[in-house]
TORKOL-4160 file (C-alpha; in steps of 0.2 Angstrom, whole numbers, padded with zeros to 4 digits, m for minus):
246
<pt num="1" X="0093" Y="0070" Z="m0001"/>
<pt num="2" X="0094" Y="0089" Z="0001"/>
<pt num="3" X="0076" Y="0092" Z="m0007"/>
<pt num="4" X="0070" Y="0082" Z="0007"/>
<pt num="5" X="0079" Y="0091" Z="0020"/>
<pt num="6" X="0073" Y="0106" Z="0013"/>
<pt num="7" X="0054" Y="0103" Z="0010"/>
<pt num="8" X="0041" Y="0115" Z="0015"/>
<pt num="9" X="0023" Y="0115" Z="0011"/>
<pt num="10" X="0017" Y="0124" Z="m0003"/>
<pt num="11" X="0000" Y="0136" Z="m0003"/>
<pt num="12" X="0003" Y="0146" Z="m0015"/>
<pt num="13" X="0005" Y="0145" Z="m0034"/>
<pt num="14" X="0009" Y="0155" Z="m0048"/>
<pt num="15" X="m0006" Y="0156" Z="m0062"/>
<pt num="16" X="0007" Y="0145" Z="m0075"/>
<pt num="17" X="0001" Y="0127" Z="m0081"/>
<pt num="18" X="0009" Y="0113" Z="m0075"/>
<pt num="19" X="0009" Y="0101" Z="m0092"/>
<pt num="20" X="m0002" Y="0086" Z="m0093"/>
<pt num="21" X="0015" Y="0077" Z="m0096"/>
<pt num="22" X="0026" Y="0082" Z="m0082"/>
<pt num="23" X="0013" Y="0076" Z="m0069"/>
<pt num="24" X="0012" Y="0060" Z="m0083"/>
<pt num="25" X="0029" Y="0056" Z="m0081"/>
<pt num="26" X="0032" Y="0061" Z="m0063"/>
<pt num="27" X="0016" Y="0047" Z="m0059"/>
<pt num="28" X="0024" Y="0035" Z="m0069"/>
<pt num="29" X="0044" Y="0035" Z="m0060"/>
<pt num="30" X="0030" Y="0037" Z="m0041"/>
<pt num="31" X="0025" Y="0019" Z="m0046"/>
<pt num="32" X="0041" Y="0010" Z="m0043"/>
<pt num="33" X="0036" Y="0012" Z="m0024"/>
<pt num="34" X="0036" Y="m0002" Z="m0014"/>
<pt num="35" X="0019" Y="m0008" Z="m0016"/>
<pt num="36" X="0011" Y="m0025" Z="m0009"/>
<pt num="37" X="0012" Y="m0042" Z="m0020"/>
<pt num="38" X="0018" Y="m0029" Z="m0032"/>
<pt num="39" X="m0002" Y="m0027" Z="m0034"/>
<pt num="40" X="m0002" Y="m0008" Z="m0035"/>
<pt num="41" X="m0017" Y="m0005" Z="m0027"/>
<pt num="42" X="m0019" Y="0014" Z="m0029"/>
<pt num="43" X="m0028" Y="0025" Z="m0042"/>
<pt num="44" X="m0025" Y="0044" Z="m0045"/>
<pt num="45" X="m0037" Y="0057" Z="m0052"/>
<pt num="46" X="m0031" Y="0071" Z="m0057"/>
<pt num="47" X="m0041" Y="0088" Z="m0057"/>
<pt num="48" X="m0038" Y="0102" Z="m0068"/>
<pt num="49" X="m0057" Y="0105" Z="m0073"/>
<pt num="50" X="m0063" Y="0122" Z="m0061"/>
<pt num="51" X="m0079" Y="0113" Z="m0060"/>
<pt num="52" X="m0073" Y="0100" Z="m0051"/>
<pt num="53" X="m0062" Y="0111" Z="m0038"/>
<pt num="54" X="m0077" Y="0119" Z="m0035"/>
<pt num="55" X="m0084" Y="0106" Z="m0031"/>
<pt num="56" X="m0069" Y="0099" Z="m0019"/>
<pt num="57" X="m0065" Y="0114" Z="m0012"/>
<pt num="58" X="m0080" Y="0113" Z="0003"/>
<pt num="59" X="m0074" Y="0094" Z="0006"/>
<pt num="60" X="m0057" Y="0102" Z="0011"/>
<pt num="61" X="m0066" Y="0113" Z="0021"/>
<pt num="62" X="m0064" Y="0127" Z="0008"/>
<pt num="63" X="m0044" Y="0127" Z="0010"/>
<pt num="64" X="m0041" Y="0142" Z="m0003"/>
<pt num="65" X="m0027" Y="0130" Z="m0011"/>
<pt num="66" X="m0040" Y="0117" Z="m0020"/>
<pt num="67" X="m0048" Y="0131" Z="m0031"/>
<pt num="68" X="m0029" Y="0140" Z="m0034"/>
<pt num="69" X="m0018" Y="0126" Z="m0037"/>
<pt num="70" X="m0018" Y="0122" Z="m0056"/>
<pt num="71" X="m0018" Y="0103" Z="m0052"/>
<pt num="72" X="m0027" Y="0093" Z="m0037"/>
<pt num="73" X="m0022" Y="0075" Z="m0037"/>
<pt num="74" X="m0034" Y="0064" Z="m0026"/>
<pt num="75" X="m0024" Y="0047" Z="m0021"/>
<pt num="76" X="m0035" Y="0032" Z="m0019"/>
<pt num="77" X="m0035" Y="0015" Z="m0012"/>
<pt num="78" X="m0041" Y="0005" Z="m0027"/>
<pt num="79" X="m0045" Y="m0014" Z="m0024"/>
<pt num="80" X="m0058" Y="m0011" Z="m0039"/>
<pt num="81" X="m0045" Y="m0014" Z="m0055"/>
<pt num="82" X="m0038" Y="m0032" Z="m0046"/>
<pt num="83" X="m0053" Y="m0036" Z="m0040"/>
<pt num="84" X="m0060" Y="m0034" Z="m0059"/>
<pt num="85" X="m0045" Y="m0044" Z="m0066"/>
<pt num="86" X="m0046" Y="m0060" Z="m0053"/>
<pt num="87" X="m0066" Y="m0059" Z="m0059"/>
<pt num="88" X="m0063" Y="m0059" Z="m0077"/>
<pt num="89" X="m0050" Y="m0072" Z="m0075"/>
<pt num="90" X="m0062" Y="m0087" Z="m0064"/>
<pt num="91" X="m0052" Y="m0081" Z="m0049"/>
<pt num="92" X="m0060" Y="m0080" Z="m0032"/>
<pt num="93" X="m0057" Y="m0062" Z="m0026"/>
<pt num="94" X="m0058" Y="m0060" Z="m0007"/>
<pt num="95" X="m0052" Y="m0042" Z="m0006"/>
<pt num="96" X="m0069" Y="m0033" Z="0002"/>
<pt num="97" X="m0063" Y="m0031" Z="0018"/>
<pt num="98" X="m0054" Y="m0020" Z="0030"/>
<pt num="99" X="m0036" Y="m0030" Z="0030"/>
<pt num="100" X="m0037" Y="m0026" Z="0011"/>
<pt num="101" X="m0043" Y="m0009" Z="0013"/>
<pt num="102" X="m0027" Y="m0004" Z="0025"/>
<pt num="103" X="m0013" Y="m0015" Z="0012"/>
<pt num="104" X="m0022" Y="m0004" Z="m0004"/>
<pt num="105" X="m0021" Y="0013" Z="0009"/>
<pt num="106" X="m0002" Y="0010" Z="0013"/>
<pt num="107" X="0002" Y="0009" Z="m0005"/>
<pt num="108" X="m0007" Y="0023" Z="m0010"/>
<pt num="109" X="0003" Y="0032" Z="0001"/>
<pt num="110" X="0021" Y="0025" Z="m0002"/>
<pt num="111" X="0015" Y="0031" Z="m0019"/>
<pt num="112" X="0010" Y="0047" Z="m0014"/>
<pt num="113" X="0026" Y="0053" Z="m0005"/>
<pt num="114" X="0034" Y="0045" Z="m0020"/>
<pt num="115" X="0026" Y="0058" Z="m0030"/>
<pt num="116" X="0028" Y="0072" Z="m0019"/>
<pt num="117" X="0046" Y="0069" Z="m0016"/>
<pt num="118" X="0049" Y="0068" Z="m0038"/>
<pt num="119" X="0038" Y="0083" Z="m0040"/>
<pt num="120" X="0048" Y="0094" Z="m0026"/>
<pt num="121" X="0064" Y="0089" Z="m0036"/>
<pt num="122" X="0056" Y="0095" Z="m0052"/>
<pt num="123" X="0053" Y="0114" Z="m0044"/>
<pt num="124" X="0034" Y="0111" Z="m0040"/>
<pt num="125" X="0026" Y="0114" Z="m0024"/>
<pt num="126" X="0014" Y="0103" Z="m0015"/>
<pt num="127" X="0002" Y="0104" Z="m0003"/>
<pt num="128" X="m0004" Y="0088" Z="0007"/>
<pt num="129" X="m0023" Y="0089" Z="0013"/>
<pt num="130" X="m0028" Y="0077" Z="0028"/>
<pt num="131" X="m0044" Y="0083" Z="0024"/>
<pt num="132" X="m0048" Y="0067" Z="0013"/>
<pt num="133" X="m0053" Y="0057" Z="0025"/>
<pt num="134" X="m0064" Y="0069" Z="0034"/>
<pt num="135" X="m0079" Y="0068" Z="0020"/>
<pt num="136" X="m0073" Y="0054" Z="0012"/>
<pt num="137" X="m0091" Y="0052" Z="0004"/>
<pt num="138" X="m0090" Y="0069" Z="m0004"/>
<pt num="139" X="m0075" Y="0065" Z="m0014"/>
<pt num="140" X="m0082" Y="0048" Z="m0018"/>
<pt num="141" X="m0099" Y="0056" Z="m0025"/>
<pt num="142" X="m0088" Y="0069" Z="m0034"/>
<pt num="143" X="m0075" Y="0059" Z="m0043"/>
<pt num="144" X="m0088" Y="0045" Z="m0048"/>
<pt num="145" X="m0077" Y="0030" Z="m0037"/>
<pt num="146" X="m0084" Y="0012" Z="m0037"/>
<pt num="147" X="m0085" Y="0002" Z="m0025"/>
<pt num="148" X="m0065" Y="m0004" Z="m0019"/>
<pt num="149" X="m0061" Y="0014" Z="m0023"/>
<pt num="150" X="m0057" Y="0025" Z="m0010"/>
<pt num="151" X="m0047" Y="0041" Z="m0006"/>
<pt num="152" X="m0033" Y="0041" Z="0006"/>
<pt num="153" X="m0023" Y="0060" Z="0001"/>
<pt num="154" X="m0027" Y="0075" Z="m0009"/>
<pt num="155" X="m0010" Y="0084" Z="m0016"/>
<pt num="156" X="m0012" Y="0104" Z="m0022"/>
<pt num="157" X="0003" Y="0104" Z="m0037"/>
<pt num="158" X="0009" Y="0119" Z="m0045"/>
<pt num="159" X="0024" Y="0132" Z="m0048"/>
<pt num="160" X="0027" Y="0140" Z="m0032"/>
<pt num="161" X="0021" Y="0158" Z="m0028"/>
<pt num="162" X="0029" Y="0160" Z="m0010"/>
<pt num="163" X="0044" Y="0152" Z="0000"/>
<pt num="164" X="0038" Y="0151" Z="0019"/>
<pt num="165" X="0049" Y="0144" Z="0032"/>
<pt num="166" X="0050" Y="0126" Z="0037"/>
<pt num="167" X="0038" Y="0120" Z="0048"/>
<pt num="168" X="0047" Y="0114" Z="0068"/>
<pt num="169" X="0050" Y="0096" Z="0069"/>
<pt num="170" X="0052" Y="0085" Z="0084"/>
<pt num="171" X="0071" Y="0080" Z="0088"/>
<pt num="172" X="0076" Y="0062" Z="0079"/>
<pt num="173" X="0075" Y="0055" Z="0099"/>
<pt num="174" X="0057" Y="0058" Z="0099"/>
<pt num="175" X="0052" Y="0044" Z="0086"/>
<pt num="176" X="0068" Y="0034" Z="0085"/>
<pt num="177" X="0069" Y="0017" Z="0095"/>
<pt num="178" X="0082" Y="0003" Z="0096"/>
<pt num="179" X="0078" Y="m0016" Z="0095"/>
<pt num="180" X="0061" Y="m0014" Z="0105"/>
<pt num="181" X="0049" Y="0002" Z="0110"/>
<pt num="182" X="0055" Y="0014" Z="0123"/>
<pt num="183" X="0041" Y="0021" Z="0134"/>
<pt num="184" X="0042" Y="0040" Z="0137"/>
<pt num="185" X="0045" Y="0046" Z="0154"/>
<pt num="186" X="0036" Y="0063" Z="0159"/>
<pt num="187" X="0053" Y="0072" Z="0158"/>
<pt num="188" X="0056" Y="0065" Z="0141"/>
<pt num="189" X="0039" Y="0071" Z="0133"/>
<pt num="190" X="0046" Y="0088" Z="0144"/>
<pt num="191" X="0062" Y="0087" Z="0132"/>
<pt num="192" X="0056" Y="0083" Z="0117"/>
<pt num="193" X="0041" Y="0096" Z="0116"/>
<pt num="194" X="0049" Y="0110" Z="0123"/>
<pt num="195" X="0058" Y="0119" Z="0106"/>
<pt num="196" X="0040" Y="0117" Z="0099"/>
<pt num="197" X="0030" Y="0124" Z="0115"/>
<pt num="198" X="0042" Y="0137" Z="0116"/>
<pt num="199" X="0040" Y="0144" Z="0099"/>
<pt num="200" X="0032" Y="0163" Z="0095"/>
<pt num="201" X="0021" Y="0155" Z="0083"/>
<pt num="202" X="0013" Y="0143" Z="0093"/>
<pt num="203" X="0015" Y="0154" Z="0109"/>
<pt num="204" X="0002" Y="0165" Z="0100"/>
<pt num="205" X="m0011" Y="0151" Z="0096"/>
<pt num="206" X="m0013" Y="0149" Z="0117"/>
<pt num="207" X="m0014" Y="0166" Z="0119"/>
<pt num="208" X="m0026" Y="0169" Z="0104"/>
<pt num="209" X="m0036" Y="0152" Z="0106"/>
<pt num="210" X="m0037" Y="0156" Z="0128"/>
<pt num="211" X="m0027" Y="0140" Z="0132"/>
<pt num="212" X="m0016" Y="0135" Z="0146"/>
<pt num="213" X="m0003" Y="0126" Z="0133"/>
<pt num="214" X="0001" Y="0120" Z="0118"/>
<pt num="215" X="m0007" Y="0103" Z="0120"/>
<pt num="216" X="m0025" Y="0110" Z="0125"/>
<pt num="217" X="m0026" Y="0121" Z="0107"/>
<pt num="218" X="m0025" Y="0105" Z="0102"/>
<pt num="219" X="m0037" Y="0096" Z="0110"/>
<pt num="220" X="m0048" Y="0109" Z="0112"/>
<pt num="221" X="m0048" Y="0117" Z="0098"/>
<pt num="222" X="m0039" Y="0108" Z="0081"/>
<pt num="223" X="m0043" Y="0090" Z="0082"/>
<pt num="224" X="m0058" Y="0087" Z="0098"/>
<pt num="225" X="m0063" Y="0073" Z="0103"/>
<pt num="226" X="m0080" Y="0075" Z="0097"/>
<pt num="227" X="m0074" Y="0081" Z="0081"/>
<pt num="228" X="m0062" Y="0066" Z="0079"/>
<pt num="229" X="m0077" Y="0053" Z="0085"/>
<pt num="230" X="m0091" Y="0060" Z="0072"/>
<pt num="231" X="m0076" Y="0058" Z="0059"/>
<pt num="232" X="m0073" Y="0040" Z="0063"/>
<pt num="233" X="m0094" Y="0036" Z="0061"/>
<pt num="234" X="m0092" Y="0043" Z="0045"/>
<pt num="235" X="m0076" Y="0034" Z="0039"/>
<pt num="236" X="m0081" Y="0019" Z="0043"/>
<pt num="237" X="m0098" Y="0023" Z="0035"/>
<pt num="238" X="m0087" Y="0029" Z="0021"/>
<pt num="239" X="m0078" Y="0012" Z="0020"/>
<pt num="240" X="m0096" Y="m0002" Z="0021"/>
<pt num="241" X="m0102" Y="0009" Z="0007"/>
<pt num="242" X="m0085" Y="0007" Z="m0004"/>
<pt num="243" X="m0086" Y="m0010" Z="0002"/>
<pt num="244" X="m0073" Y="m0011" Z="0012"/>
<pt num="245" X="m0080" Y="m0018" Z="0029"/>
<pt num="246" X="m0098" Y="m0028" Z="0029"/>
């Protein structure tokens, strides 16, 4: 599909609404995605009010995108609703737990590139934030989500204002193996990261962040360890308070 090939990541939006019943329609046609025990175990809220992007904007780490963009759509796993149903109907609903958690995150994502990919074909630009699951609490407190509720993806939507370039992606030989997993050798990581490490743009980064390579801006600078470790304490905070892991 050519508007796959051709995606990029869009930042910037031009100040024109984008109607209540496009994004309606296009999150209807996104919820024919594969989805487990055809349970549909997602929820989307969809932002408009400034208040509330105001509010979001510091939980994305103040990404200039959540305030700019005339839509924000927050993806969440959503155990709630079947959970409700079993209850109402004298079923015994064993759903707060982490196995659940990760069947409703996968279909909140199958549903989310569902939308993205309808929404691109449309004209619109999106944005995916992995910030979600940084301050998962904050969003949570935000959006009023119960317990079983929680978010896994936050899409910026809107008419775009700019056309970057493509951001580089690894050659197909990188993530594709046949029958059973192929280890990589030292000299096949050498291959498959060189076009990437060779790059102006990320040449820069080194020599801006002080690095040796590619690899150490990183570790040492993008994603740390320590970072990543007080992230995890938090999400699985995030996830006893939701109700997802005892």
């Amino acid at each position: 599909m050519e508007s796959i090939i051709n995606r990029r990541t869009i930042r910037k939006y031009k100040k024109d609404e984008v109607q209540k019943e496009l994004i309606d329609s296009l999150l209807f046609q996104a919820s024919r995605a594969a989805t487990m025990g055809n349970m549909q175990l997602y929820s989307v809220v969809v932002t408009r009010s400034e208040e509330i992007k105001e509010k979001l904007s510091p939980l994305h780490f103040n990404q200039p995108m959540v305030k700019e963009a005339p839509v924000v759509l927050t993806f969440c796993a959503d155990f709630n609703r079947f959970t409700k149903w079993c209850e109402l109907r004298n079923a015994d609903a064993g759903y707060d737990n982490f196995l659940s958690f990760i069947n409703a995150a996968s279909d909140t994502l199958l549903y989310t590139q569902n939308f993205c990919t309808l929404a691109e074909e449309k004209g619109l630009g999106t944005c995916y934030l992995g910030t979600t699951v940084y301050n998962p609490m904050g969003i949570v407190e935000v959006l009023n989500l119960p317990k079983l509720v929680f978010p896994i993806a936050t899409i910026t939507v809107g008419w775009p204002d700019e056309n970057p370039e493509q951001q580089d992606r690894l050659p197909h030989l990188a993530y594709i193996h046949e029958d059973t997993y192929q280890d990589y050798s030292g000299d096949q990581i050498d291959i498959i990261y060189f076009c990437k490490e060779m790059l102006e743009e990320n040449q820069k980064f080194v020599e801006i962040n002080k690095k040796e390579n590619l690899a150490q801006v990183f570790t040492d600078c993008r994603y740390t360890r320590e970072a990543n470790e007080s992230m995890s304490i938090g999400l699985l905070d995030a996830l006893k308070k939701q109700g997802f892991l005892k």
